[in-house]
mmCIF file of the C-alpha atoms, coordinates in Angstrom:
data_MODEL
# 
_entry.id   MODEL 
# 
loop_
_atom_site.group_PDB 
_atom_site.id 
_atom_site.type_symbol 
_atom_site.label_atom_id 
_atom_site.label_alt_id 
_atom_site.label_comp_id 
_atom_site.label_asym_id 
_atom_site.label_entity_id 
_atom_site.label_seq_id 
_atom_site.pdbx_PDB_ins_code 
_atom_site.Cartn_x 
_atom_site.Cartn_y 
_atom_site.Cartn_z 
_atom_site.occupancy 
_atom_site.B_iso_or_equiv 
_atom_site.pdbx_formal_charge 
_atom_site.auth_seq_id 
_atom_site.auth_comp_id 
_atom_site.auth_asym_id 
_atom_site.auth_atom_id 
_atom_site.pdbx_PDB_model_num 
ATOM 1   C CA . UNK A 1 1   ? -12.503 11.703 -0.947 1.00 0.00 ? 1   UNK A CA 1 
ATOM 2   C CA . UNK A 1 2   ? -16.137 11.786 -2.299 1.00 0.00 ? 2   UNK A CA 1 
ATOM 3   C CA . UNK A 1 3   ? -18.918 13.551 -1.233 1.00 0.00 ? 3   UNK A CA 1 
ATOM 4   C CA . UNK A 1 4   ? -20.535 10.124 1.125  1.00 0.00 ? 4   UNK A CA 1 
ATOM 5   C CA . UNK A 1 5   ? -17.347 10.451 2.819  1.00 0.00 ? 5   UNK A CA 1 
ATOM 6   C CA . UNK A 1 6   ? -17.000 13.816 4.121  1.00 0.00 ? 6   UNK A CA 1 
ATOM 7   C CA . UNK A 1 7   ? -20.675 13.423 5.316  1.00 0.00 ? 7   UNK A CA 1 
ATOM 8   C CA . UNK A 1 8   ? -19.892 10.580 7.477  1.00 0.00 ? 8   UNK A CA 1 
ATOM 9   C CA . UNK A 1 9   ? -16.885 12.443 9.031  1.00 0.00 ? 9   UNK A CA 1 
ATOM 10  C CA . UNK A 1 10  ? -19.290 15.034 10.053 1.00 0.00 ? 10  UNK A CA 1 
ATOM 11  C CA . UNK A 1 11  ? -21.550 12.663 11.486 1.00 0.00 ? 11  UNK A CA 1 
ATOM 12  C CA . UNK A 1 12  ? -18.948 11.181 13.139 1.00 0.00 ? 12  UNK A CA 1 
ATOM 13  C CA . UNK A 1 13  ? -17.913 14.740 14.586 1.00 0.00 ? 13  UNK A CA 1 
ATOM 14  C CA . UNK A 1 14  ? -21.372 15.642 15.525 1.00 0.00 ? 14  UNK A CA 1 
ATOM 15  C CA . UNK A 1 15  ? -22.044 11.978 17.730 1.00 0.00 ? 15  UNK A CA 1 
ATOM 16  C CA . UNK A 1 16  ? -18.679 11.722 19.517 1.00 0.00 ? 16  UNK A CA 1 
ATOM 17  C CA . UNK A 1 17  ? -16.319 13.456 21.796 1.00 0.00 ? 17  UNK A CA 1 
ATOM 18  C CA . UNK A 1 18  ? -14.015 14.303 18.739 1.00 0.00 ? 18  UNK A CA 1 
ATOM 19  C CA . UNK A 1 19  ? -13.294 17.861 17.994 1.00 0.00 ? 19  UNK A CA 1 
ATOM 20  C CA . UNK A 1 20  ? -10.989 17.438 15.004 1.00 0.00 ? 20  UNK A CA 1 
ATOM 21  C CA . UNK A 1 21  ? -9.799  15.588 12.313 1.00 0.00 ? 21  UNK A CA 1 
ATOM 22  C CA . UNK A 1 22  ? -7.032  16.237 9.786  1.00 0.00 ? 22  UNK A CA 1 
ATOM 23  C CA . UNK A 1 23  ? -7.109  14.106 6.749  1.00 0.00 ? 23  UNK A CA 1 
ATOM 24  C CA . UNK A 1 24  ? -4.266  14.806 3.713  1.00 0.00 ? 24  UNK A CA 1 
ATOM 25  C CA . UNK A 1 25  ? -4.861  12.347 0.924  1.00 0.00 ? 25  UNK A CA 1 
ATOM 26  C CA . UNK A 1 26  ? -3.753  12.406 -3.158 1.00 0.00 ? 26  UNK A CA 1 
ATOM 27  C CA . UNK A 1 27  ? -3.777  16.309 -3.624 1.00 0.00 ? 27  UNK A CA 1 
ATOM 28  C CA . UNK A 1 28  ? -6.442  16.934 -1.128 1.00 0.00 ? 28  UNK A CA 1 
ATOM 29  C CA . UNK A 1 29  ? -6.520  18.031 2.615  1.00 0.00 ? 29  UNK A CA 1 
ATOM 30  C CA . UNK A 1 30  ? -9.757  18.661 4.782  1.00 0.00 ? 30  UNK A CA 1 
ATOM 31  C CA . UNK A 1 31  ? -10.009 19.703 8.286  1.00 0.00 ? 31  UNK A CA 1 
ATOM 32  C CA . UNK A 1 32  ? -13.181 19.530 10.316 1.00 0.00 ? 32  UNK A CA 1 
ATOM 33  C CA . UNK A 1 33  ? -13.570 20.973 13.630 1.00 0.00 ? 33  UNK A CA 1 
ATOM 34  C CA . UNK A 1 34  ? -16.135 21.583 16.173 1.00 0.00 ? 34  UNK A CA 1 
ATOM 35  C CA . UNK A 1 35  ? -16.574 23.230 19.327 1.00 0.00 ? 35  UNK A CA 1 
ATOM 36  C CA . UNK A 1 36  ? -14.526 26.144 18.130 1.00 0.00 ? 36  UNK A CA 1 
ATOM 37  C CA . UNK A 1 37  ? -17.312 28.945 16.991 1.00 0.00 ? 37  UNK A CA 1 
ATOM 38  C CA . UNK A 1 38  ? -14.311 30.839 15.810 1.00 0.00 ? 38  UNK A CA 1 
ATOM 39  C CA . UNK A 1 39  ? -12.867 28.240 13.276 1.00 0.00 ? 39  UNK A CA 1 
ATOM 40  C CA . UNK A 1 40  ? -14.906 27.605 10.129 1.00 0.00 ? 40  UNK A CA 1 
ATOM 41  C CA . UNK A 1 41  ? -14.598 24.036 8.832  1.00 0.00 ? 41  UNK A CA 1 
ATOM 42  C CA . UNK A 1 42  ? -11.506 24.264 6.085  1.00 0.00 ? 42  UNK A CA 1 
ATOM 43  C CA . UNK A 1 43  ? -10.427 22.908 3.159  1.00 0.00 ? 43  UNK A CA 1 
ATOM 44  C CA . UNK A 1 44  ? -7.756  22.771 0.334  1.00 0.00 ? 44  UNK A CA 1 
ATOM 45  C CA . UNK A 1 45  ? -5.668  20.909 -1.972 1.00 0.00 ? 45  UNK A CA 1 
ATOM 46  C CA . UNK A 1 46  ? -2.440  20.205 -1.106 1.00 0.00 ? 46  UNK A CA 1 
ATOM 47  C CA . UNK A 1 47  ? 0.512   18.004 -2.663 1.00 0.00 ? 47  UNK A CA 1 
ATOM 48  C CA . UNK A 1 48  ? 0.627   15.234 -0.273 1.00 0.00 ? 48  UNK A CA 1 
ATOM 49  C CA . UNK A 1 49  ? 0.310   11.242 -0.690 1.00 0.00 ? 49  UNK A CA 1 
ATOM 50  C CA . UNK A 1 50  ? -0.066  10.575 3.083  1.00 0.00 ? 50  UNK A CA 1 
ATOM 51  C CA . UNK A 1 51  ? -3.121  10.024 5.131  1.00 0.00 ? 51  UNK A CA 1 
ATOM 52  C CA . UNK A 1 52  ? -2.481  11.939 8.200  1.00 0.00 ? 52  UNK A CA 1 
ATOM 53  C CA . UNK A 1 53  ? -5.652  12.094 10.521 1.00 0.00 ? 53  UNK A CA 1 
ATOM 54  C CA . UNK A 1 54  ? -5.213  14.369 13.442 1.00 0.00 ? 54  UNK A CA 1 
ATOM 55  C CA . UNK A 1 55  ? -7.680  13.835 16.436 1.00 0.00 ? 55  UNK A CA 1 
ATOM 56  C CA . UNK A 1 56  ? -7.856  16.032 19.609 1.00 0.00 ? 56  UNK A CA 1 
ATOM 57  C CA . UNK A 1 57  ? -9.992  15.106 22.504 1.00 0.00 ? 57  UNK A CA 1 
ATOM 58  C CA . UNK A 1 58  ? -12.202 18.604 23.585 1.00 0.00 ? 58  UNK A CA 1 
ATOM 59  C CA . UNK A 1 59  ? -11.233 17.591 27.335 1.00 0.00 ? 59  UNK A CA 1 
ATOM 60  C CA . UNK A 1 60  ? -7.732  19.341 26.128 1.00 0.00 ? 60  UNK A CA 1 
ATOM 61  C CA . UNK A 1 61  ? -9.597  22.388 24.752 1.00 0.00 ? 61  UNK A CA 1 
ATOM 62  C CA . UNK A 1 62  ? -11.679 22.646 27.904 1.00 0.00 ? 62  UNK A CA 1 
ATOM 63  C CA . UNK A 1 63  ? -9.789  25.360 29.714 1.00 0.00 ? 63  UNK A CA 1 
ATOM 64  C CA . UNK A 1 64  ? -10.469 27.908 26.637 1.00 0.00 ? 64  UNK A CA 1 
ATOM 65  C CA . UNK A 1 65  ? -13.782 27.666 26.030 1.00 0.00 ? 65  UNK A CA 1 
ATOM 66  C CA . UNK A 1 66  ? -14.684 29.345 22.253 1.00 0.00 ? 66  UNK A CA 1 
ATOM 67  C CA . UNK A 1 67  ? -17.302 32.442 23.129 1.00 0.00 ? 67  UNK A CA 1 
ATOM 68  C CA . UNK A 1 68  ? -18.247 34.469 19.977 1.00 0.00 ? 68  UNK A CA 1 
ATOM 69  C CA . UNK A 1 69  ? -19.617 38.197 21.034 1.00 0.00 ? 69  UNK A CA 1 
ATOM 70  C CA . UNK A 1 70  ? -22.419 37.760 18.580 1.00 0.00 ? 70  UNK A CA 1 
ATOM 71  C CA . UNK A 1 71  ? -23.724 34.794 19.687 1.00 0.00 ? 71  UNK A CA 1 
ATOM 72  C CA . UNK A 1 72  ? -24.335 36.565 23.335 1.00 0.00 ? 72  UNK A CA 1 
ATOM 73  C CA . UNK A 1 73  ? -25.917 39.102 21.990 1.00 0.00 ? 73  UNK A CA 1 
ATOM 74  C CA . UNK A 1 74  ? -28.340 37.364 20.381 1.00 0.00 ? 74  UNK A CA 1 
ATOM 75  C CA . UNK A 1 75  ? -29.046 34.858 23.462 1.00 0.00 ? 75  UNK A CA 1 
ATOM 76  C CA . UNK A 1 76  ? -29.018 37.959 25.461 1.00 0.00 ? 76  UNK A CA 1 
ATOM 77  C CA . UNK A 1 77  ? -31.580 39.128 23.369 1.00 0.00 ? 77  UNK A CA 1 
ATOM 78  C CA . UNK A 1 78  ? -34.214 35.923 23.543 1.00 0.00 ? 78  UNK A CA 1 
ATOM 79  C CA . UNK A 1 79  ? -33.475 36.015 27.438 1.00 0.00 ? 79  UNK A CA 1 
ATOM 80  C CA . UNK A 1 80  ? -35.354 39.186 27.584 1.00 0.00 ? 80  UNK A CA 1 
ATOM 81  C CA . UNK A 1 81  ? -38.057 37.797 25.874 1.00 0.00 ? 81  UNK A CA 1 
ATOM 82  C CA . UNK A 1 82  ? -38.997 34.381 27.479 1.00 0.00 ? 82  UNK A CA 1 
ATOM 83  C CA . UNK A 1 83  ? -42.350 33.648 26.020 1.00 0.00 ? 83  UNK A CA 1 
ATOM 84  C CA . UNK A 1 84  ? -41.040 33.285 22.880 1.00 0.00 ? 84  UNK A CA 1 
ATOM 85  C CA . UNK A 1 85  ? -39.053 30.286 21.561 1.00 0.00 ? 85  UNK A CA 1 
ATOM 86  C CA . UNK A 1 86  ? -35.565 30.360 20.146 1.00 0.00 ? 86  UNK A CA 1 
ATOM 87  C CA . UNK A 1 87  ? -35.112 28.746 17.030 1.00 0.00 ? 87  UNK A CA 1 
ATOM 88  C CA . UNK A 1 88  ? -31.052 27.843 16.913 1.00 0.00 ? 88  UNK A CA 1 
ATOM 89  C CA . UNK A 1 89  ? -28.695 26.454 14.317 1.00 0.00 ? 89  UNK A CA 1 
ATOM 90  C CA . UNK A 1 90  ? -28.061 22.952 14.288 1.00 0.00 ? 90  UNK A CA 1 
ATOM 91  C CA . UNK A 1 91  ? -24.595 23.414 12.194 1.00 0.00 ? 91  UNK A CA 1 
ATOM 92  C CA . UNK A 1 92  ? -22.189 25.947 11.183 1.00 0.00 ? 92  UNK A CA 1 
ATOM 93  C CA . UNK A 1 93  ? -22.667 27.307 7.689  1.00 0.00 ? 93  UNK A CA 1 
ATOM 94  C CA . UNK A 1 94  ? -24.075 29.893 5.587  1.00 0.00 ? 94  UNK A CA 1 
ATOM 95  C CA . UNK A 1 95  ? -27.579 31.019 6.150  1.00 0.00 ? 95  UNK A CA 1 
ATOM 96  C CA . UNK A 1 96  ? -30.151 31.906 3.486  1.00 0.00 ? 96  UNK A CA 1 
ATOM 97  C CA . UNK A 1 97  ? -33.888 33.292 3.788  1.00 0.00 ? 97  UNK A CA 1 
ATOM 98  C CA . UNK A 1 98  ? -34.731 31.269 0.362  1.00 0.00 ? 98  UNK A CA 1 
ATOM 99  C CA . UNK A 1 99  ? -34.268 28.750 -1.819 1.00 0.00 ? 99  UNK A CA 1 
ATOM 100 C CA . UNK A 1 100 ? -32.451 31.402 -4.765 1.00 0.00 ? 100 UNK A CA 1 
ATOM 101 C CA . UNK A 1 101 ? -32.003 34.697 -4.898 1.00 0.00 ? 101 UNK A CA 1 
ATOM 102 C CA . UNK A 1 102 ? -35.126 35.401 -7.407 1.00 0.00 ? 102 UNK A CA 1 
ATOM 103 C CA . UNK A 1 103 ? -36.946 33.260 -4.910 1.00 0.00 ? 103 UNK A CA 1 
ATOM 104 C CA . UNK A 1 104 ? -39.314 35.074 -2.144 1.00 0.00 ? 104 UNK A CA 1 
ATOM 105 C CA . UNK A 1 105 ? -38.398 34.642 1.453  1.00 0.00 ? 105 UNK A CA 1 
ATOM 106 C CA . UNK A 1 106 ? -39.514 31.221 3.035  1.00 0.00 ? 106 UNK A CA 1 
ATOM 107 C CA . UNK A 1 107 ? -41.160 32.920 5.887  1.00 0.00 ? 107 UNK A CA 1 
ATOM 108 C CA . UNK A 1 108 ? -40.825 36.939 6.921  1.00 0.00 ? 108 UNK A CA 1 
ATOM 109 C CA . UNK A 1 109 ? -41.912 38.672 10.255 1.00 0.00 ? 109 UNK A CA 1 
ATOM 110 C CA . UNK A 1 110 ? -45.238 37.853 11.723 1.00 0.00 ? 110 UNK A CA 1 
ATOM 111 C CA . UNK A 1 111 ? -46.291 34.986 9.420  1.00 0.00 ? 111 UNK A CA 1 
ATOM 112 C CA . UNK A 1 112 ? -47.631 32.022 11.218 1.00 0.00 ? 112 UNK A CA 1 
ATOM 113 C CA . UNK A 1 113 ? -45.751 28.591 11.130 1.00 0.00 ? 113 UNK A CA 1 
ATOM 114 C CA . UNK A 1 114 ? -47.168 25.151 11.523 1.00 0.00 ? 114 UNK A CA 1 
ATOM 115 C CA . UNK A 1 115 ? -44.092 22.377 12.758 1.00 0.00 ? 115 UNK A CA 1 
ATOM 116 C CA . UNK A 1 116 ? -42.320 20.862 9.787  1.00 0.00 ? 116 UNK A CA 1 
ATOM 117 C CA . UNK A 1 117 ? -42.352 24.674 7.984  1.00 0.00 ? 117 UNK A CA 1 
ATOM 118 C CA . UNK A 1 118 ? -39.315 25.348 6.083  1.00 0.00 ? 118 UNK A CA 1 
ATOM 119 C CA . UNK A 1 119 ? -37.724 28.353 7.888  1.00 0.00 ? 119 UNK A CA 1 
ATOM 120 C CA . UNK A 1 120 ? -34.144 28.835 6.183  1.00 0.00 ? 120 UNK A CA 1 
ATOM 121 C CA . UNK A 1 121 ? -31.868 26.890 3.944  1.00 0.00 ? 121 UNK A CA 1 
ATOM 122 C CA . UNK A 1 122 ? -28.354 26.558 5.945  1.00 0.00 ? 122 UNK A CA 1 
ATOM 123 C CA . UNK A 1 123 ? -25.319 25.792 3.122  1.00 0.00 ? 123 UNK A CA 1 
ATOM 124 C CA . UNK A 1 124 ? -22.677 23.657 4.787  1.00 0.00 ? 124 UNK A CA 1 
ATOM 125 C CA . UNK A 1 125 ? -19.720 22.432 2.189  1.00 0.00 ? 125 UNK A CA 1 
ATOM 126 C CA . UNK A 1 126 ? -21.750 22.508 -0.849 1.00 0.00 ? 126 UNK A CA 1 
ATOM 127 C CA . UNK A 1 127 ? -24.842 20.613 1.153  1.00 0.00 ? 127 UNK A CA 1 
ATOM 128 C CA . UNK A 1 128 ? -28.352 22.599 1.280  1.00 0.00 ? 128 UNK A CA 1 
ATOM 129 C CA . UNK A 1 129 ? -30.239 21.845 4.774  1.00 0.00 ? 129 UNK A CA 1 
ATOM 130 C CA . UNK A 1 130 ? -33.691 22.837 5.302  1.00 0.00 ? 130 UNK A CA 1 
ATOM 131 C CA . UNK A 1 131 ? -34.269 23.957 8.334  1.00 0.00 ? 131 UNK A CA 1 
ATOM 132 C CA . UNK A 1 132 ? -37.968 23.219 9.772  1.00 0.00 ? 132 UNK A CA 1 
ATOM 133 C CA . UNK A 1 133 ? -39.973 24.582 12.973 1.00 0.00 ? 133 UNK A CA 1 
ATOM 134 C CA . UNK A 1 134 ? -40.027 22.601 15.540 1.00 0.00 ? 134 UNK A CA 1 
ATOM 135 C CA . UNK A 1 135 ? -43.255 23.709 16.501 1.00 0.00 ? 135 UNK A CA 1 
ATOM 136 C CA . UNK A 1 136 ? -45.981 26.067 15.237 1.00 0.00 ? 136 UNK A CA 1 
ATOM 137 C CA . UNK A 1 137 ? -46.036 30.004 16.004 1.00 0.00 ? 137 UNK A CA 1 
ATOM 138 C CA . UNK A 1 138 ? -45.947 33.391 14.885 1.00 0.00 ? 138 UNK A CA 1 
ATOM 139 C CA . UNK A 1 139 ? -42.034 34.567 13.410 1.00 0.00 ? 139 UNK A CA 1 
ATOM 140 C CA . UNK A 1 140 ? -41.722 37.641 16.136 1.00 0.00 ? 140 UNK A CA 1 
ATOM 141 C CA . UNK A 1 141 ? -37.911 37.893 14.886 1.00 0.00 ? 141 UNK A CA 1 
ATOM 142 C CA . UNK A 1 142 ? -35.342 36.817 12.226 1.00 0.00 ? 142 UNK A CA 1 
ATOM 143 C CA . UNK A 1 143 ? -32.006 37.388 13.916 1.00 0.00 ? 143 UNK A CA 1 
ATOM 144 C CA . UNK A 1 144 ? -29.326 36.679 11.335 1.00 0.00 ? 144 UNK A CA 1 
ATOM 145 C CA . UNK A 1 145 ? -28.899 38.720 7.533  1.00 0.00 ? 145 UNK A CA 1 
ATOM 146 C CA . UNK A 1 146 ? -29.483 36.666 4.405  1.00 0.00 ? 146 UNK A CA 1 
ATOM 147 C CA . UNK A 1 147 ? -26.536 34.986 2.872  1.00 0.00 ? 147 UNK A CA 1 
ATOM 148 C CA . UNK A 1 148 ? -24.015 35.752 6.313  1.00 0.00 ? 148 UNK A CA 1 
ATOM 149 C CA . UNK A 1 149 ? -22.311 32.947 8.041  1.00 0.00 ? 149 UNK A CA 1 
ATOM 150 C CA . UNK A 1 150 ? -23.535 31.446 11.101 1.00 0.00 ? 150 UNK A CA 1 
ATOM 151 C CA . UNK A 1 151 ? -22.311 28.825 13.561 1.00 0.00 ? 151 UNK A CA 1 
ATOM 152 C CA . UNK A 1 152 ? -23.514 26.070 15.991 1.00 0.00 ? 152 UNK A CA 1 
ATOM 153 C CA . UNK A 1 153 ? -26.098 26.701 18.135 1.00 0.00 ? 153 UNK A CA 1 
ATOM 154 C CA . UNK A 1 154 ? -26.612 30.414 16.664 1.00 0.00 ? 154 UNK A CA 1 
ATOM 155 C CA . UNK A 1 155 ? -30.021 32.024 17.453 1.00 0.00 ? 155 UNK A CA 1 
ATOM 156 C CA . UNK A 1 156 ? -31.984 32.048 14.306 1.00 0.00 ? 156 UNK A CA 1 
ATOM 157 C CA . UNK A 1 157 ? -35.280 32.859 14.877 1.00 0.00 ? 157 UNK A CA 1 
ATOM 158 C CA . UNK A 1 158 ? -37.811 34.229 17.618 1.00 0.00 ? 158 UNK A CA 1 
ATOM 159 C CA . UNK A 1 159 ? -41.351 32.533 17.987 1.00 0.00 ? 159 UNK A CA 1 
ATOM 160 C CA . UNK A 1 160 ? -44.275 32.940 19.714 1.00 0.00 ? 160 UNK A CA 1 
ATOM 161 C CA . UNK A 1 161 ? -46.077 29.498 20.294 1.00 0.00 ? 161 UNK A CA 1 
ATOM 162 C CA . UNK A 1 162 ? -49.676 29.492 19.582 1.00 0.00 ? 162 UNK A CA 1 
# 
């Protein structure tokens, strides 16, 4: 399974009503899963020759709904302060204030963003995504450490629209 592939099976995640697939093909399995903030997306290599897809439908998760304690916090925490806007996650992943570890810090608190500024750089399985403001401000607050995980829909950032 290439690269192209495993991109399209996220896609496919993110735009339907999915939460899971299971594929095991020559010497490699990879499970992708959403909707669970407490499972990370996994993968190994395995001895197998079959394709085995396994899809569950989230109406059977629906009674358990995932809550990570972090998360709240930090929604908590941009409740309190409503004038500013919450910058979130758009995918689970690893998140990084720049581009390398020599490099400075795309943006730190109380610089001034136009929309389209590179915030963060989230890694998800080997892939780099920029992450841009969706509007311009001042940063009032980073909310998550450099290089720690972070899932869907994770409170990144606190601004104040100017």
């Amino acid at each position: 399974m290439d690269l192209k592939e495993i991109q399209e099976l996220i896609k496919l995640l993110n735009k339907s009503n999915i939460s899971e697939i299971r594929i095991e093909r020559d010497n490699f399995k990879i499970m992708l899963r959403t909707h669970d903030v407490n499972a990370p997306i996994q993968y190994s290599r395995q001895e197998s020759q079959s394709l085995t897809p396994n899809i569950t439908a989230p109406a059977l998760q629906a009674e358990t709904p995932p809550v990570s304690k972090a998360i709240d916090t930090n929604v908590a925490q941009a409740s309190d302060s409503e004038q500013y806007v919450t910058i979130k996650s758009p995918m689970i992943g690893t998140f990084y204030r720049s581009s390398s570890p020599d490099k400075p810090n795309f943006i730190n608190i109380g610089d001034e963003i136009q929309q389209g500024s590179i915030l963060c750089i989230i890694e998800a399985m080997k892939l780099f995504n920029e992450i841009e403001a969706e509007q311009s401000g001042r940063i009032v607050k980073i909310l998550v450490e450099n290089a720690k995980p972070v899932e869907y829909d994770q409170p990144l950032f606190l601004i104040e629209p100017l």
